[in-house]
Backbone bond lengths (Angstrom), bond angles and torsions (degrees), N, CA, C in turn:
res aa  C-N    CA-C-N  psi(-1)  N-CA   C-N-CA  omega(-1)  CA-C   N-CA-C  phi
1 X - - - 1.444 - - 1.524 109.08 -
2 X 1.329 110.96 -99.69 1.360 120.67 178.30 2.025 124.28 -73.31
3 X 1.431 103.61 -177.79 1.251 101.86 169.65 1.675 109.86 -104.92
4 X 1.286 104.09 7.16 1.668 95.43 -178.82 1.803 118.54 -77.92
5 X 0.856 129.92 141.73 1.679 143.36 -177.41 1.624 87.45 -99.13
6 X 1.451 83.68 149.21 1.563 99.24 152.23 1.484 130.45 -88.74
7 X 1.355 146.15 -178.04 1.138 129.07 -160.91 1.545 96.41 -90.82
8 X 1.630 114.58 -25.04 1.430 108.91 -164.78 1.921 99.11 -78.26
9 X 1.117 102.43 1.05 1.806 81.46 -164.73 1.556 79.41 -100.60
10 X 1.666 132.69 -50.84 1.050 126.91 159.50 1.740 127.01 9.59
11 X 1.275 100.63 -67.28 1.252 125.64 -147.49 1.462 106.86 -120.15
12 X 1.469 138.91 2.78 0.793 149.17 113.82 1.910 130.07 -50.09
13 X 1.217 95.14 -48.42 1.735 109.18 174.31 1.975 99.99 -59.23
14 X 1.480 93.16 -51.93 1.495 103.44 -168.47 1.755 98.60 -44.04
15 X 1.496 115.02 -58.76 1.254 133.11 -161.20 1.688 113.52 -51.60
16 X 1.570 91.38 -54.02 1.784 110.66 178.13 1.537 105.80 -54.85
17 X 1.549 125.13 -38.66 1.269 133.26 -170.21 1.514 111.11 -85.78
18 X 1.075 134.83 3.30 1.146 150.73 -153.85 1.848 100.25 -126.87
19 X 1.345 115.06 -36.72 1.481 130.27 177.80 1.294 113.55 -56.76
20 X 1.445 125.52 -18.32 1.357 132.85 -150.14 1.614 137.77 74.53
21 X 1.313 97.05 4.86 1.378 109.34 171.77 1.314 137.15 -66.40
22 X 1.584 142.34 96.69 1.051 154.42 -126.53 1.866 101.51 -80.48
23 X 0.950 131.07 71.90 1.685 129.36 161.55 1.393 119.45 -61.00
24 X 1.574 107.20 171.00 1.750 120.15 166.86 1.228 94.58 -119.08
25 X 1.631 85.95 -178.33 1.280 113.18 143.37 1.272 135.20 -79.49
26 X 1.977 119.69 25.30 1.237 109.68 -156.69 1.722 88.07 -136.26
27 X 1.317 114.76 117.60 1.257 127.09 178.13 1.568 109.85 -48.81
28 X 1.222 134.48 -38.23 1.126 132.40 179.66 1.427 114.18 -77.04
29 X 1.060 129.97 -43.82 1.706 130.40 169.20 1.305 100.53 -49.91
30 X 1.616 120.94 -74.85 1.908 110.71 -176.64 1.000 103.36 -47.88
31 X 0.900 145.30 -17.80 1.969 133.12 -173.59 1.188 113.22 -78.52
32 X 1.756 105.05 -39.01 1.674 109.39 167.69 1.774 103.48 -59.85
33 X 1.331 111.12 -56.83 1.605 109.70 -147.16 1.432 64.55 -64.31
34 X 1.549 136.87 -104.46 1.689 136.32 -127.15 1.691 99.48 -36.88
35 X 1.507 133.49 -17.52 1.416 104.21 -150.09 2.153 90.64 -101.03
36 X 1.317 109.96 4.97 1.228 86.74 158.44 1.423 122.99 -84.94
37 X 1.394 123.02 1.38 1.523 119.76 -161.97 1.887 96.15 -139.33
38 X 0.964 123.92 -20.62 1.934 125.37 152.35 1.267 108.82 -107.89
39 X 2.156 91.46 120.42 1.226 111.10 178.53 1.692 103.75 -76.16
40 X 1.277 103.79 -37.88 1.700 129.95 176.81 1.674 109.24 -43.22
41 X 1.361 131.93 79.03 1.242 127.87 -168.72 1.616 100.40 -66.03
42 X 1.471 130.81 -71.53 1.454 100.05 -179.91 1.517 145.48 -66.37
43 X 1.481 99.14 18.54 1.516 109.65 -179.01 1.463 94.98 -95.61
44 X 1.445 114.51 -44.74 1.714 125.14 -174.73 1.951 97.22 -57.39
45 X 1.121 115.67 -61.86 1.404 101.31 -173.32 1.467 116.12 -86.42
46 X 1.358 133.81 19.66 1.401 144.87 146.17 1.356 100.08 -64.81
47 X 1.541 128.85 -37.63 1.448 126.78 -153.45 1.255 88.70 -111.49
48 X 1.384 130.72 -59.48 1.632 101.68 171.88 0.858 128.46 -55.29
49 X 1.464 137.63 -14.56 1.536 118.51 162.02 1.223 123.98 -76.33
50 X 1.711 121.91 -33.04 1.335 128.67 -173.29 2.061 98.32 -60.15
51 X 1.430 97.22 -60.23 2.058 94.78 165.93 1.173 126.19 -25.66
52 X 1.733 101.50 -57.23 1.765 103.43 -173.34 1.448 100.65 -57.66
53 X 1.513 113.07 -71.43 1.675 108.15 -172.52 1.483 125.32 -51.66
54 X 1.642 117.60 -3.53 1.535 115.18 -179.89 1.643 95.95 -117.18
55 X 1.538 126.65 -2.09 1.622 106.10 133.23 0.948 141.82 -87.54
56 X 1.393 119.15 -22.22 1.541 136.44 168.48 2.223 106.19 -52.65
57 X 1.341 100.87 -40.01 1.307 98.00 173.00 1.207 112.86 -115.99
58 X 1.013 125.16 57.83 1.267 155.64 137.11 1.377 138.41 -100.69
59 X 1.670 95.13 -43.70 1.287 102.52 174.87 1.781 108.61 -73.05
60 X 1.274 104.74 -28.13 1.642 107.70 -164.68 1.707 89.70 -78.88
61 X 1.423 126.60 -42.55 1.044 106.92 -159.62 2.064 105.13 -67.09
62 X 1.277 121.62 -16.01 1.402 127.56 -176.33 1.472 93.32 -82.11
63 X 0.795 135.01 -35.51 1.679 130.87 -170.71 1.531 113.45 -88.06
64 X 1.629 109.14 -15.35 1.482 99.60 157.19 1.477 115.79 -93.47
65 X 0.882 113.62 -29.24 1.682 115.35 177.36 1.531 112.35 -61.09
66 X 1.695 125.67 -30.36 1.442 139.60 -164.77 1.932 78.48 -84.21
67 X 1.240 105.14 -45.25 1.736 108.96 -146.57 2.307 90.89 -64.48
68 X 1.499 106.22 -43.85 1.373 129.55 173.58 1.469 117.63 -29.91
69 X 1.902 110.18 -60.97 1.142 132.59 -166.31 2.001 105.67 -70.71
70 X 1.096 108.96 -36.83 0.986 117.55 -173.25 1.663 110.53 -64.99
């Protein structure tokens, strides 16, 4: 339906990303890495998507700040 997350997938994603675990921006790669460690398939691709869209704006937010300095 929507783009809203819940706080638990939130904050779970936050947690996994925080581990050192190397993500994209590409919903299908996190889906590989999360599905060795979520047995839970729609919790795993709730969280790979919430990842992709919080590297995707991530990456933009570093590329305006690089784009800024200049």
């Amino acid at each position: 339906m929507g783009k809203i997350k819940s706080k638990q997938i939130k904050a779970y994603s936050h947690e996994i990303i925080n581990l050192g675990i190397e993500f994209s921006g590409d919903f299908e790669k996190n889906k590989k890495i999360l599905g060795r460690e979520m047995p839970i398939k729609k919790m795993r691709n709730q969280m790979a998507g919430y990842i992709s869209r919080y590297k995707k704006k991530e990456k933009i937010e570093k590329d305006k700040l690089n784009s800024e300095k200049k």
